[in-house]
N, C-alpha and C positions, 0 to 999 in steps of 0.2 A: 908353195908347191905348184910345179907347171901341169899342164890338164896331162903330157904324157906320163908324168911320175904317177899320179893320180889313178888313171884309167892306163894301167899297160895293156898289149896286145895279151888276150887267152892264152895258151896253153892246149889245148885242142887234141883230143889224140883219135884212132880209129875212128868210130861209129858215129861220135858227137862232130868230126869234121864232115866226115861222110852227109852228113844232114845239112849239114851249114851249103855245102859244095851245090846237095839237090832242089834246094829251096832255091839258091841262087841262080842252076838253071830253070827250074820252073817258072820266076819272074821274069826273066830274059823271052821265054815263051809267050808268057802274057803279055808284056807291053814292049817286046819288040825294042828292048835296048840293053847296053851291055850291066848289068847289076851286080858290084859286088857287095858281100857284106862283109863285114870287121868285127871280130867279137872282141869285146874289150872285159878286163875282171878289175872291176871296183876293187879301189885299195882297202884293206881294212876289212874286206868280205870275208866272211865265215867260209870256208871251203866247203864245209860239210853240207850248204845250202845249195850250191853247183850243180 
């Protein structure tokens, strides 16, 4: 199994992107470079842990 089958991209909706999006400019503020983050959901995850 390849690391993308494994770790797909999140699923993300409203408030829980809205976070990802402000964290990511707040570290762009700090160290003055472009920062993206990727949330990725473990295959086999519990959802109900999310």
């Amino acid at each position: 199994m390849s690391v993308y089958e494994r770790f797909p991209v999140a699923d993300l909706q409203g408030k829980q992107l809205d976070k990802i999006q402000s964290l990511e400019k707040e570290l762009r503020q700090e160290i003055g470079e472009n920062i993206v983050l990727i949330a990725y959901d473990e295959e086999g995850r519990n959802e109900s842990n999310a």
